[in-house]
RODO-2510 file (C-alpha; in nm, 4 decimals, decimal comma):
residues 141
     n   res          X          Y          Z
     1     x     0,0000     0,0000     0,0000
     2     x     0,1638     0,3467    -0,0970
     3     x     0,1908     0,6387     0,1691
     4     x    -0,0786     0,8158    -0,0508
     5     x    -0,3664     0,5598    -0,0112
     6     x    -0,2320     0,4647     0,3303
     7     x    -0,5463     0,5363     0,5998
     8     x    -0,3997     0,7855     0,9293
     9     x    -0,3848     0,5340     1,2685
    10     x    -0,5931     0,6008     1,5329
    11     x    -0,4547     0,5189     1,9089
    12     x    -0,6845     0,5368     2,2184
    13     x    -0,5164     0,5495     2,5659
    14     x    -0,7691     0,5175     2,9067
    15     x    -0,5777     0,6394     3,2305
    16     x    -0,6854     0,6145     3,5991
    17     x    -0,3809     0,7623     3,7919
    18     x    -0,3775     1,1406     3,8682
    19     x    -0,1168     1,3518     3,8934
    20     x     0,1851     1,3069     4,0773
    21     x     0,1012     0,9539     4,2135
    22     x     0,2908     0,7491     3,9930
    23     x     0,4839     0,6765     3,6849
    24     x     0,1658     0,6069     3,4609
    25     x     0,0603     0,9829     3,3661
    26     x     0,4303     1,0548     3,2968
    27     x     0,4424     0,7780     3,0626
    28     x     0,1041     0,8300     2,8982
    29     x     0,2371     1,1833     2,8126
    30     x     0,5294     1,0290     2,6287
    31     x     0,2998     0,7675     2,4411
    32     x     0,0961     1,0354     2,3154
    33     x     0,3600     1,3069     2,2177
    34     x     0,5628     1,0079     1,9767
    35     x     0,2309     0,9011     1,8060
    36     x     0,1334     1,2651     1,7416
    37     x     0,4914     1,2877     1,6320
    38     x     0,4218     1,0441     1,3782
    39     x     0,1041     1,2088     1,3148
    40     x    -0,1653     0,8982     1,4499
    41     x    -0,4435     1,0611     1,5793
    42     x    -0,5069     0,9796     1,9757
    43     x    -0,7799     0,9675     2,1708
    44     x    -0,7441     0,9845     2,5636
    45     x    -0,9806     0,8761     2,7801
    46     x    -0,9408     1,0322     3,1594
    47     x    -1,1221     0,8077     3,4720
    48     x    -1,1226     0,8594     3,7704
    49     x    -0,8205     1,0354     3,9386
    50     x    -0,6833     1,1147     3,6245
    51     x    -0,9287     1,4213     3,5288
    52     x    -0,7093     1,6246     3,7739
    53     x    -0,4564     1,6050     3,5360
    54     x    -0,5726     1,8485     3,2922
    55     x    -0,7476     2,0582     3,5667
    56     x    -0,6574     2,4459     3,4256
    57     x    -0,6461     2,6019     3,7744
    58     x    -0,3334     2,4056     3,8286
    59     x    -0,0042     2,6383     3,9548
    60     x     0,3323     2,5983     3,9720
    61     x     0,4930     2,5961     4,3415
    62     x     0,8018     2,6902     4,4989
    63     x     1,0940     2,4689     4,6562
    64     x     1,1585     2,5880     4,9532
    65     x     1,3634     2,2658     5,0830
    66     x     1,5938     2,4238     4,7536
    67     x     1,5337     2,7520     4,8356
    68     x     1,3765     2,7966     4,4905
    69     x     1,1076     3,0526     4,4067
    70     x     0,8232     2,9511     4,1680
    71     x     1,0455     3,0886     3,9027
    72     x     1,3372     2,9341     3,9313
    73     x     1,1947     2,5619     4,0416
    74     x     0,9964     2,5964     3,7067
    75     x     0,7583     2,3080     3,8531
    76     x     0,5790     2,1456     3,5502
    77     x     0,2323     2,1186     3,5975
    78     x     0,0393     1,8219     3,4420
    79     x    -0,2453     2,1364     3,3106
    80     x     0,0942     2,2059     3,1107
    81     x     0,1913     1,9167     2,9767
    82     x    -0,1731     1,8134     2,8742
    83     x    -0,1516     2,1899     2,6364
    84     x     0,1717     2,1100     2,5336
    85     x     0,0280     1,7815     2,3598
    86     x    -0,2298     1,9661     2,2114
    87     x     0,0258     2,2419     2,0346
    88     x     0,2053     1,9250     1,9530
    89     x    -0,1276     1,7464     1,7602
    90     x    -0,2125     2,0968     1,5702
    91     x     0,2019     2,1115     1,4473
    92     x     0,1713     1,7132     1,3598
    93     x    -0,1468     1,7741     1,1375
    94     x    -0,2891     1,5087     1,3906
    95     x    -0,5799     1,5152     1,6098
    96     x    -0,5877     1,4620     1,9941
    97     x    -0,9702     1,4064     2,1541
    98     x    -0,9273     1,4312     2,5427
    99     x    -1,2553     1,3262     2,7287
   100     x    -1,2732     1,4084     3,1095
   101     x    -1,5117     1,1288     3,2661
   102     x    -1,8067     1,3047     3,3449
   103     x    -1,9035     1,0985     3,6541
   104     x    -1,5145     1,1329     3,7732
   105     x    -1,5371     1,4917     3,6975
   106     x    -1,8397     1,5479     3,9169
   107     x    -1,6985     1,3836     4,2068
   108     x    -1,3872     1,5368     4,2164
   109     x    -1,5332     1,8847     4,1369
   110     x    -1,2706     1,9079     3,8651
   111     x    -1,5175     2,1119     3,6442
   112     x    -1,2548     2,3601     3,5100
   113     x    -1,0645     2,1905     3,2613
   114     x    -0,7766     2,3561     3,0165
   115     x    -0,8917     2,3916     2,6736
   116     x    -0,9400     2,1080     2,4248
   117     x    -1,0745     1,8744     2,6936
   118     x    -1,4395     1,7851     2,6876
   119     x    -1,6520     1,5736     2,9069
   120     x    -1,7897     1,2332     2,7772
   121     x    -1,8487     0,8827     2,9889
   122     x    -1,7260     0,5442     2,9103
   123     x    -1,9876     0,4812     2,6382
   124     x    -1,7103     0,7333     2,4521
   125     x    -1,4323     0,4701     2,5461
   126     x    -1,6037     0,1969     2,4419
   127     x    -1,6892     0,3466     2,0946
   128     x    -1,3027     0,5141     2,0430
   129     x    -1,1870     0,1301     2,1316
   130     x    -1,3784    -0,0378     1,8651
   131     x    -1,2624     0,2352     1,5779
   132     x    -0,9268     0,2536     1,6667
   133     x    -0,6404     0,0797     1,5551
   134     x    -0,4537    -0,0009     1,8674
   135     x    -0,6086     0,0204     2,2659
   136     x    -0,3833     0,0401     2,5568
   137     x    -0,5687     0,1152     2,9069
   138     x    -0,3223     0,1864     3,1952
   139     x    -0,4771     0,0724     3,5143
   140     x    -0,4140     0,1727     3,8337
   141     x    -0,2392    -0,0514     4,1046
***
């Protein structure tokens, strides 16, 4: 099959950890910056804990055990990273659909999300997971 009739690869990732409680979110992040890289389209489904990731309120902090203002500790925030994928789909000419899980959402109060995220439920898992080319759902322990 020749690059020109060659159909664009969808990936769909589901994540449960939030931020800052393990490796998973870190890793996820990666995952989905090389595929946009290579211009797949990726879906990301966020449960439970893991709609704090992308909650826009989110701020940097100090270090004061370094003696580091905000500034100069230059904390990353997971809000951040979450845009910075994003920028990265619009430059790769590939698309990234981030649902918040509504139910998660509500019970966390993590209404204020940054922009590009939406809320959905997993009916919107289920159907990215049949359409897509690849699946990979990162549990929690």
């Amino acid at each position: 099959m020749s690059e020109q009739t060659r159909t664009k690869k969808t990936l769909t990732i589901a994540l449960m950890d939030g931020p800052y409680v393990s490796n998973n979110p870190t890793t996820v992040f990666r995952i989905v910056d090389a595929a946009l890289h290579k211009g797949y389209d990726v879906n990301v489904f966020a449960y439970e804990s893991a709609v704090e990731l992308s909650i826009a309120k989110q701020q940097p902090h100090q270090n004061p055990v370094k003696g580091r203002t905000v500034e100069e500790a230059d904390h990353p925030t997971t809000k951040r990273l979450v845009e910075n994928l994003f920028a990265a789909s619009r430059r790769n000419g590939a698309k990234l659909d981030w649902i918040a899980c509504g139910l998660c959402v509500d019970e966390r109060g993590s209404f204020d999300q940054v922009e590009g995220v939406r809320r959905g439920g997993p009916g919107d898992f289920l159907a990215w997971a049949q359409q897509s080319d690849q699946t990979l759902v990162i549990g929690t322990k």
